[in-house]
N, C-alpha and C positions, 0 to 999 in steps of 0.2 A: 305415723302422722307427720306430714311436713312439718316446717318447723317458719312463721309467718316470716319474712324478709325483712330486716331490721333498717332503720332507716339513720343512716350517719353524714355526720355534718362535714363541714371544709374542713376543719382542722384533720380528723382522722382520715379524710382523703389525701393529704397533704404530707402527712405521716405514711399514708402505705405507698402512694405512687413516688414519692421523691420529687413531684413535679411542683414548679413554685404555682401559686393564683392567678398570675397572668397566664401562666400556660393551658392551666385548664381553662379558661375562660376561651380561650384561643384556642384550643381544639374542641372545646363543646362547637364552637363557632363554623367550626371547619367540616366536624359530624366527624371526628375520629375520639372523641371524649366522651362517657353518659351524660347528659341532659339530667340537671338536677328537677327535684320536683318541689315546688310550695307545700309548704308545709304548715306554713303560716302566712301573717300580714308581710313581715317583715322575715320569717325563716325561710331555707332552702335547706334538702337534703337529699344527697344519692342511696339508689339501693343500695344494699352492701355486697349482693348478688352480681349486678351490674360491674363495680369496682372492682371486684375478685373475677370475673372474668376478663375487665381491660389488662388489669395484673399479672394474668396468668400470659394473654396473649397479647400486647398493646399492637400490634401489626395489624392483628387479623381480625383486631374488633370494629363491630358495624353494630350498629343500633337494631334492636328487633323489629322485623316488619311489623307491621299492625297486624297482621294476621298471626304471627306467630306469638304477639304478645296475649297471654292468656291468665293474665294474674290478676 
């Protein structure tokens, strides 16, 4: 059994990419960063899935078509 996608906030993004806040802010913008999702009124948070993929590969990451997204 899978195991469900955890849902992590800026700070532990922040901690694994080494990138400052404006940066991601500035590549969400660009569509070379994840796109965090609402979480709440006032929260935001990335998959953790998402981030360990930009991590592994930050070059070659692209956002999931809509088609390919199946979660």
């Amino acid at each position: 059994m899978q195991q469900p996608d955890r849902i992590i906030r800026l700070n532990t993004v922040l901690s694994r990419t080494g990138l400052s806040r404006s940066t991601i802010y500035r590549k969400i913008a660009e569509g070379t960063f994840p796109v965090q999702l609402r979480i709440s009124i006032n929260g935001a948070g990335w998959r953790e899935s998402d981030i360990n993929r930009w991590v592994a590969d930050p070059v070659a990451w692209r956002p999931p078509r809509e088609s390919d997204d199946v979660r």
